[in-house]
N, C-alpha and C positions, 0 to 999 in steps of 0.2 A: 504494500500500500504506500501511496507518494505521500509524502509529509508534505504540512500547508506550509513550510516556507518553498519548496522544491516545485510547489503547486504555484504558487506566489512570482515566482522566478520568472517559470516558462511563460507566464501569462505575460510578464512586463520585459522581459527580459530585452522583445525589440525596441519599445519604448528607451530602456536604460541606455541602448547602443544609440539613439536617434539624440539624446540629450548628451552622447558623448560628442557627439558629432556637432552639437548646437555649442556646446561649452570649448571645443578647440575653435569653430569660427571668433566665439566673441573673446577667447583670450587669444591664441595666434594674431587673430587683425587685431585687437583693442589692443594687449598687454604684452603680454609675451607669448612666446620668445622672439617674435618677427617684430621689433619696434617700427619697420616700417609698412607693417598690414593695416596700418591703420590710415598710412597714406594713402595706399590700393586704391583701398574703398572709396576714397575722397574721390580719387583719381576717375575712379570709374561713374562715381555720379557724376561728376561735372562733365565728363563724356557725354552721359545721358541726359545731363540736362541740356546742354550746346544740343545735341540733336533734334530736341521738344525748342530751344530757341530758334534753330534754321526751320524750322519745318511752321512757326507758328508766326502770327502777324504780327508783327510789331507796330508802333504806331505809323502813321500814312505820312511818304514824305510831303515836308510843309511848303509850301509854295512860295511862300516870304522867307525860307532861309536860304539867301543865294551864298554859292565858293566858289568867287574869284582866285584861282590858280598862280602861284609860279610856278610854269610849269616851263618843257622845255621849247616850246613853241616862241613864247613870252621873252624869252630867254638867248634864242638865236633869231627871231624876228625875219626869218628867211619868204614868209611867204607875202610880207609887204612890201610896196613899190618905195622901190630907194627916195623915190622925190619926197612920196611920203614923209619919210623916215628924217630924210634931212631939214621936212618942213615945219616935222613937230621936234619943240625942245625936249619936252618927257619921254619919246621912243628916242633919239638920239643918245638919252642918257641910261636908257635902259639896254640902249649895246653893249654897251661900259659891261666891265665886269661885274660880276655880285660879288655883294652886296653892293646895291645901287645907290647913287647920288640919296639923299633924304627927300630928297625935292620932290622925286617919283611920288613919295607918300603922300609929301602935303596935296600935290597936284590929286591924287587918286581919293583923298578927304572931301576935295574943295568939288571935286567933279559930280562923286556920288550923292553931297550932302543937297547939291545945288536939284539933281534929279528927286530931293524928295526922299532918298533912303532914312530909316528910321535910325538906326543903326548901322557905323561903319567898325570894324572888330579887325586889328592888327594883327593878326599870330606871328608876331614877331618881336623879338625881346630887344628892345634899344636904350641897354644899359647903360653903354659908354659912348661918349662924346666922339663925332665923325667932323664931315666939317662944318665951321661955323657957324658960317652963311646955310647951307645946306640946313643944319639942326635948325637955327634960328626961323625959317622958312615953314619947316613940318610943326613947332613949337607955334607960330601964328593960324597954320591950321588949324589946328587943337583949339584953339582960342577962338576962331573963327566961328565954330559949330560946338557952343559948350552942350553938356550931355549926350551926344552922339556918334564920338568915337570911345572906343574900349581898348586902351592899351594891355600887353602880354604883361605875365610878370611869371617868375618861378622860383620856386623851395628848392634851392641846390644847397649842397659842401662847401664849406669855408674853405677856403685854399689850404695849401700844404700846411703843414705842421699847426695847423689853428682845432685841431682837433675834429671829428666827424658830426660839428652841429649843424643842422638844416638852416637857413637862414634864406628870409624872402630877396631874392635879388627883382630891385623894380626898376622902371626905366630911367634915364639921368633927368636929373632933377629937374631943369628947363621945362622938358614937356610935364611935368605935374606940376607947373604954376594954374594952370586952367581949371586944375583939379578934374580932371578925364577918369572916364570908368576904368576901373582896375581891375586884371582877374586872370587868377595863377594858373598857369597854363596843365598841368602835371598829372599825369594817370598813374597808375600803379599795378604791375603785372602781379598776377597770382601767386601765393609760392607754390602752389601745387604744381599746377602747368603751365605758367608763364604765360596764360593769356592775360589780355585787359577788357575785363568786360564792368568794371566798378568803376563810376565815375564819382568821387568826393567833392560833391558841392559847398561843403562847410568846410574848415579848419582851424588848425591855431598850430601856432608853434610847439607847444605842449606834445599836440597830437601828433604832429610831423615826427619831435624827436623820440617822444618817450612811450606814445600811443596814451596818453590818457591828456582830458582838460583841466589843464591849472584854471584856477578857480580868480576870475577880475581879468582873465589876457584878451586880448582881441580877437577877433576873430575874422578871416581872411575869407572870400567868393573866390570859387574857380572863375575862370573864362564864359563858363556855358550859364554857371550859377545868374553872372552880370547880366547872359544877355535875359534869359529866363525874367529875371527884375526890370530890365530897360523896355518888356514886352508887354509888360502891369500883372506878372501871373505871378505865383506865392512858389518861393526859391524854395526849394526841397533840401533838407540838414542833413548833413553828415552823407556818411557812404549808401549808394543805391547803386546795385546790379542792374545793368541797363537790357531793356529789351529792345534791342536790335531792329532795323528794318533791314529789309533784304529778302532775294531769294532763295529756296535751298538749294538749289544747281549756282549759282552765282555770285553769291554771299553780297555782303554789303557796300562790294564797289563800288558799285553805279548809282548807290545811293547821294543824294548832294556831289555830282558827277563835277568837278570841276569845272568853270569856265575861264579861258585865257586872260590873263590881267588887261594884257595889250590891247584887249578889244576897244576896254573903255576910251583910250586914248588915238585910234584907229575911226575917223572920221567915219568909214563907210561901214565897219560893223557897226558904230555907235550908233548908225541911222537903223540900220536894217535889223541887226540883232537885239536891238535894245532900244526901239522904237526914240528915238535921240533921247534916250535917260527915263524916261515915262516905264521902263522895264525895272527901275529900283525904287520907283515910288511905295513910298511907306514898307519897304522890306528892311532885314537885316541881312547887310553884305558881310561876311568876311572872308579878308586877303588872308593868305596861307601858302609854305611852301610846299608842293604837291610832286616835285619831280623827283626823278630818283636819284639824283646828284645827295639831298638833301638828306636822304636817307631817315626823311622824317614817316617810318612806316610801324603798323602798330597791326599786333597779329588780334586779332579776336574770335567770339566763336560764331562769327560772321564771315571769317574768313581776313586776308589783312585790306586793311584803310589806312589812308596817311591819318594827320595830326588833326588837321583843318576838318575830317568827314566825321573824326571822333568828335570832335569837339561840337558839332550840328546833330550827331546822334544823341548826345548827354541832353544837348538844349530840348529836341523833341521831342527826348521820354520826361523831360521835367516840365515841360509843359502838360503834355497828358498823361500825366502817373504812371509810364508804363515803366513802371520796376519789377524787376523777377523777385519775389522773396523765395531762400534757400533753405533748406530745414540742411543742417549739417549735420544734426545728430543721429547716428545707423543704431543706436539700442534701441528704440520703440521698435524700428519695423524690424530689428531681430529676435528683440523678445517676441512681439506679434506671431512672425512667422515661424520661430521657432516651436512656440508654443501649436498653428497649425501641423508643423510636419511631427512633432506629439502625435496629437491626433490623428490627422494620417495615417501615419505605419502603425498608431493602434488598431484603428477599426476596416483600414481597408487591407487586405492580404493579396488578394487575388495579382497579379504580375502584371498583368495589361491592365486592369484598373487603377492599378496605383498607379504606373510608369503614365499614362497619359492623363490620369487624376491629376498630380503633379503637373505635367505639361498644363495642363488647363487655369489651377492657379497660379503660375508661375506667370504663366500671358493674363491674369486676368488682375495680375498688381501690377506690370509693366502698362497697362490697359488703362487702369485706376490714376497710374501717376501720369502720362499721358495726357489723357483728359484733364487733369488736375491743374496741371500743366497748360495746356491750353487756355482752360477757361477761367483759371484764375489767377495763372501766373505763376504760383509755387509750387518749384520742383522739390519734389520728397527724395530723400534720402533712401532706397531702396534696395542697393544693389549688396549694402551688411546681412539687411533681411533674408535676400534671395537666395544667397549666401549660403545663410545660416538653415535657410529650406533645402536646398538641394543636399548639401553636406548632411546634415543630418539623417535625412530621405537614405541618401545613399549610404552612409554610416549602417543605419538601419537596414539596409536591402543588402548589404556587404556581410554584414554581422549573419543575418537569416540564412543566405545564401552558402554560407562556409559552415554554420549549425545543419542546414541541410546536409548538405553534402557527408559532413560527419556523422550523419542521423543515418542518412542512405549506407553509408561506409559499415556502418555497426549492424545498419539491418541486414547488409549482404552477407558481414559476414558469418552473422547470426543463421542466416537462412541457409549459409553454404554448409551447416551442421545439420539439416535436415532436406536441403533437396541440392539439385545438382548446381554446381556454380552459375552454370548458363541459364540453369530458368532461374536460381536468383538474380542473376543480372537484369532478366526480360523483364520477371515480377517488378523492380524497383525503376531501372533506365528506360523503359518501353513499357511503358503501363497499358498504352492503348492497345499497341500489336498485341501484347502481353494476355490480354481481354477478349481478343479477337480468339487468340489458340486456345487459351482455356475453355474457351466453351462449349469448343469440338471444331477441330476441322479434320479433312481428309488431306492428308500429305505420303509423299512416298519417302518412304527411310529406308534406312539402313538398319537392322537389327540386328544386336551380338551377346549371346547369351555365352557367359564363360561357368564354368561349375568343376568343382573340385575331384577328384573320382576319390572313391571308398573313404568321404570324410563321414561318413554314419557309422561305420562299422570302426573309425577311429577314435571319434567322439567317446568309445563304451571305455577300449583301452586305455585312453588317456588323461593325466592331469588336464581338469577340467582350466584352472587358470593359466596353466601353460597354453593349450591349445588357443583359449581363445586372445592372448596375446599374439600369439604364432601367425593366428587366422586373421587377426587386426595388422598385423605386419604387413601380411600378403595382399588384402583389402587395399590397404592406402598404397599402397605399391601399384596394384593394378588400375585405384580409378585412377592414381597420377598419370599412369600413361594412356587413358583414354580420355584425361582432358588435356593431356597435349597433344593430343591427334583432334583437339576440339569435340569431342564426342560429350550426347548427355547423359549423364548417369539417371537412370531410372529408378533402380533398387537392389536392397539385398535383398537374394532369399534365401536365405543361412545362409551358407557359404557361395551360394551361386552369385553372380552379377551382371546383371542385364542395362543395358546401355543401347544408344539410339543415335543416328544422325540424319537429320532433317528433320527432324518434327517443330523444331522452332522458327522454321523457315528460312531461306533465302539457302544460296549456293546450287550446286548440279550433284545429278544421278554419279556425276564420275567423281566429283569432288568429293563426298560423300562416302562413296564405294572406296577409293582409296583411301581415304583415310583412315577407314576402318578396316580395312587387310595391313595394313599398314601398323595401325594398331593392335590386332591381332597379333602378327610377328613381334611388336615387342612387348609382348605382355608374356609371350612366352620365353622372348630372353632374358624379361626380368626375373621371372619366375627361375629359370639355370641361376642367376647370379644369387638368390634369394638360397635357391636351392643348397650352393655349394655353403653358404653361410651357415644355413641350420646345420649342417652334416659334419660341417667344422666346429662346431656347437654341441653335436653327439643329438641333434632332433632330426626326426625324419624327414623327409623332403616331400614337395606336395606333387600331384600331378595334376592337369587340368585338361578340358578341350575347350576348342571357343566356336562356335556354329553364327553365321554370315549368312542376311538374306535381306534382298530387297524387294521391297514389295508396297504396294497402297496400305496406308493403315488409318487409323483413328486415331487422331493426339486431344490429349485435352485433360481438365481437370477431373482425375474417378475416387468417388467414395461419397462420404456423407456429409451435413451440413458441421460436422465436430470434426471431421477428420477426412482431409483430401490430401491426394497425390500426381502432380501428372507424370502420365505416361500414357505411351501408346498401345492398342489394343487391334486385334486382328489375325486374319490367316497370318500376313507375314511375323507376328508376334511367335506363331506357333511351330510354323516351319522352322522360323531359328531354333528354338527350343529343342525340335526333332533332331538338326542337322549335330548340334552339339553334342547329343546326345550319340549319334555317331560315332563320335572320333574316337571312341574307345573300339569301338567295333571295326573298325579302318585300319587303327591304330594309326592315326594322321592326328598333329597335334590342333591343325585348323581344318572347317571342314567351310565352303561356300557356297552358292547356290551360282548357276549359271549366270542370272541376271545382275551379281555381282559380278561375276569374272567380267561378262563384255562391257558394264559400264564402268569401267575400273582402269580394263584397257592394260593391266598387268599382264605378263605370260614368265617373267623370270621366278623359278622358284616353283612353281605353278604344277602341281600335279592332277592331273585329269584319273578321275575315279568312275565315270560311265553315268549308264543312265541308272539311275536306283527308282524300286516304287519304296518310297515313304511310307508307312501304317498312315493312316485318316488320309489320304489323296490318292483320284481318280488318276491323275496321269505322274509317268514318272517322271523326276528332276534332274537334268544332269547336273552331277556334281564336281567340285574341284577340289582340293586340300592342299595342304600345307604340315611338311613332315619329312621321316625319314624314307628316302624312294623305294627302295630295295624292300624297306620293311613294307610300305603299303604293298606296294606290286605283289609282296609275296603273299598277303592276306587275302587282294584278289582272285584270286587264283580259288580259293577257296569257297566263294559265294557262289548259292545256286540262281538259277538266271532262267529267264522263262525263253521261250519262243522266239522273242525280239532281241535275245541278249541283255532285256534288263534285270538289273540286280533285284531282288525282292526280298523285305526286310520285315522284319517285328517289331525292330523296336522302338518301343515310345515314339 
């Protein structure tokens, strides 16, 4: 009787392995030993969530945020007419090398502010004094249109040896007599993967250096924060994950596509492309360098954009709230899921229902955060969870599966103590075939009945525990070599042993047939070897015959609902029986029936004994053996023989 903890065990036992498997995700990724599984995870959400961001809409580009380009068009001016070029002062000076005269800016202030833009936006840091005249020039710009341009400014490094403090570098002081919008230029890539997808609309120096707010310090607007204010809309505080426009095949380049600076100052675009300035009315323009000299390029999970397209993506998700909120914590949806695949591998067993049960949750919280995703913008942390389901699942199905196997392993060989190796294999490996034969079918076999000669009349003579040691010796001796001839062992009957091939199906008449002549010969050479051992021992030696026939038979489960055995049943059960019983009478130590000799396809060794009538059959059998020649031939000789020359026999 199983004891209730042993009861207890089997019952949870999958369970136990499915929480091993839940408790190595959340410490391997959270703790140890892998300190950086916990990065993984991160890693893999932010995969999945850039993919729920390329694929989902982000806000509609704005139509009032134009980017006027340095680009390299702007930059070699090849495709205007030289008279042009010599007629305007600002493209003449935009030959010059860059950085260009300052004059260029003020001219590009004075032009846009004149069309009516609402906002003119610098993305250009002019920290340090250039020339005079030139500074003095963009400095009365400035002044000229107060409120409406928005000078760069950024949180860099003190120079060398002044230590690693962030400090706002802004522009030379000239141009901030007008007191012009200000707004720091500076994004910040990921530490996980190095994208930039967080724009910081608020800060302090506090936050720059130490990550937290000293308490009375000022506090600084990005670039997008400024223009966001300069638009009348309510500036968004601190860091916000931006939702991206763009498409998923294209990502966010062609978003805020740049337009050439040159144009504005290019008489005949001005007319045509930009209806003579009537195209910036009441917009926010900004200048920006956009070409790849510049190397002003920033990777996102939009794919990469320069400085000037980020800086109009931060503006247009802070105008309409489109922030992605992150869940970064993976223990909810690993507890969550952990706790389903619990459940799981308790109540579901069956192999294809779990393996695709499983599939089914597993897409149906990819599904969940997705949507999630979509429609409200927060991406969940999932990928600890799913993690922590599969692993465990499979923990559990891993564990089961090797308990199996050792369950199968103890039954085989539990069963090979009471039937023959091969139908325990079918019973446990082949359940269905296994089902099919048990129940009866008609198969042709091979039949081989081996039996002792005069073990009755030894049995009286002799030590009862001797013999049947002696007799177990011989036994395991002989079915060794008819299960390495692959043969099934049927049964004992006392000392006799009857054995079969084909009845489990598969293989041929020859296959079959040889294998068990084959067998035959060395059961009788084990038997010599066995022989000379007892007799070196002072015990007597055994003698045997072994009888061979092929024929149609009955295989299948025979007995009662307490006690069954298969074996096979039929004429050809019986004629082996007969033939064996033979060989004494032959004096041949194997005796075969014809339809094993030709399916067999043997002749070496092969001794031809004629046709014989069998006792209980109408026609007679030709027979073949296996033996000493001389001794058979000479016993022939002695049998009486009817009319046709066949032998006619009595016995059994």
């Amino acid at each position: 009787m199983t004891s209730p903890p042993l009861n207890f065990w089997n019952r949870w036992r999958k369970s136990f392995a499915c929480l091993v498997g839940i408790v190595i995700v959340m410490l391997g990724f959270g703790k140890l030993p892998f300190p950086n599984g916990w990065a993984f995870v991160e890693r893999v959400d932010r995969e999945f969530g850039d993919w729920i961001i390329r694929r989902s809409e982000g806000p509609p580009e704005k139509a009032d945020l134009v980017l006027l380009g340095i680009d390299e068009p702007s930059m070699a001016l090849d495709g205007l007419d030289p008279a042009e070029l010599s007629a305007s002062p600002v493209l003449s000076m935009m030959r010059q090398r860059f950085p260009w005269d300052r004059r260029v800016w003020a001219a590009a202030i004075d032009r846009l502010a004149g069309a009516g833009a609402k906002l003119i936006v610098l993305d250009l840091i002019f920290a340090e004094a250039s020339d005079a005249e030139a500074d003095a020039e963009l400095a009365a710009a400035i002044q000229r249109h107060p409120g409406k341009v928005l000078l760069a400014s950024v949180f860099s490094p003190r120079g060398a040896g002044q230590g690693n403090e962030y400090m706002l570098t802004v522009p030379d002081e000239r141009f901030l007599e007008a007191e012009p919008r200000l707004g720091y230029v500076n994004f910040y890539k990921d530490q996980i993967d190095g994208l930039e997808r967080i724009a910081r609309y608020t800060t302090t120096k506090g936050i720059e250096n130490e990550g937290i707010r000293r308490s009375g310090e000022p506090e600084f607007r990005s670039l997008a924060a400024e223009v966001i204010q300069a638009m009348g809309a309510e500036v968004p505080s601190g860091d916000r994950e931006l939702r991206f426009s763009g498409d998923k095949d294209t990502g966010a380049a062609e978003v805020y596509a740049p337009k050439s600076i040159y144009g504005i100052f290019a008489d005949k675009e001005w007319k045509i492309n930009y209806a003579s300035g009537a195209f910036f009315h009441d917009k926010v323009v900004m200048i920006g360098p956009v070409a790849p000299r510049f190397q002003d390029i920033h990777s996102t999970p939009m794919g990469s954009i320069t400085g000037p397209q980020l800086h109009l993506q931060a503006v247009a998700c802070g105008l309409d709230k489109a922030f992605i909120r992150r869940s970064t914590n993976s223990w909810p949806a690993m507890v969550l899921l952990g706790l389903v695949a619990l459940a799981w591998t308790r109540w579901v067993s069956r192999p294809l229902e779990s393996v695709f049960g499983l599939m089914g949750i597993a897409v149906g919280v990819v599904g969940i955060a997705v949507w999630v995703g979509f429609v409200f913008s927060l991406l969940l942390s999932v990928s600890g969870g799913l993690l922590a389901l599969v692993c465990g699942w499979a923990v559990a199905q891993s564990y089961e599966m090797v308990t199996e196997r050792l369950e199968k392993l103890r039954l085989r060989r539990d069963f090979r103590r009471f039937v023959s190796r091969d139908v325990a294999d079918a019973m446990i490996a082949q359940q269905d075939e296994w089902r099919e034969t048990a129940a009866g079918v008609k198969r042709r076999v091979v039949v081989l009945f081996s039996d002792v000669r005069g073990f009755t009349e030894r049995s009286e003579l002799s030590d009862p525990g001797e013999l049947v040691k002696q007799l177990n010796e011989y036994l395991t001796s002989m079915v060794a070599v008819i299960f390495r001839h692959g043969g099934t062992l049927d049964k004992f009957i006392g000392d006799a042993v009857m054995a079969h091939w084909g009845a489990l199906g598969g293989g041929s008449d020859e296959d079959h047939a040889r294998k068990a002549i084959y067998a035959a010969r060395d059961m009788i050479a084990e038997l010599s070897r066995l022989n000379a051992t007892w007799q070196a021992a002072g015990k007597a030696p055994f003698e045997i015959g072994v009888g061979l026939h092929l024929g149609e038979a009955i295989a299948g489960e025979i007995g009662s609902p307490d006690r069954t055995e298969f074996g096979v049943i039929g004429d050809t059960v019986n004629l082996a029986s007969r033939l064996e019983g033979l060989t004494k009478v032959f004096h041949s130590d194997v005796i075969f029936s014809d339809d094993v000799r030709h399916a067999s396809g043997i002749v070496d060794g092969i001794l031809e004994l004629g046709l014989v009538r069998v006792k209980g059959r109408r026609n007679p059998v030709r027979l073949f053996g296996i033996g000493d020649e001389a001794s058979v031939h000479e016993h022939l000789k002695t049998f009486a023989r009817d009319a046709n020359g066949v032998i006619v026999m009595s016995v059994k």
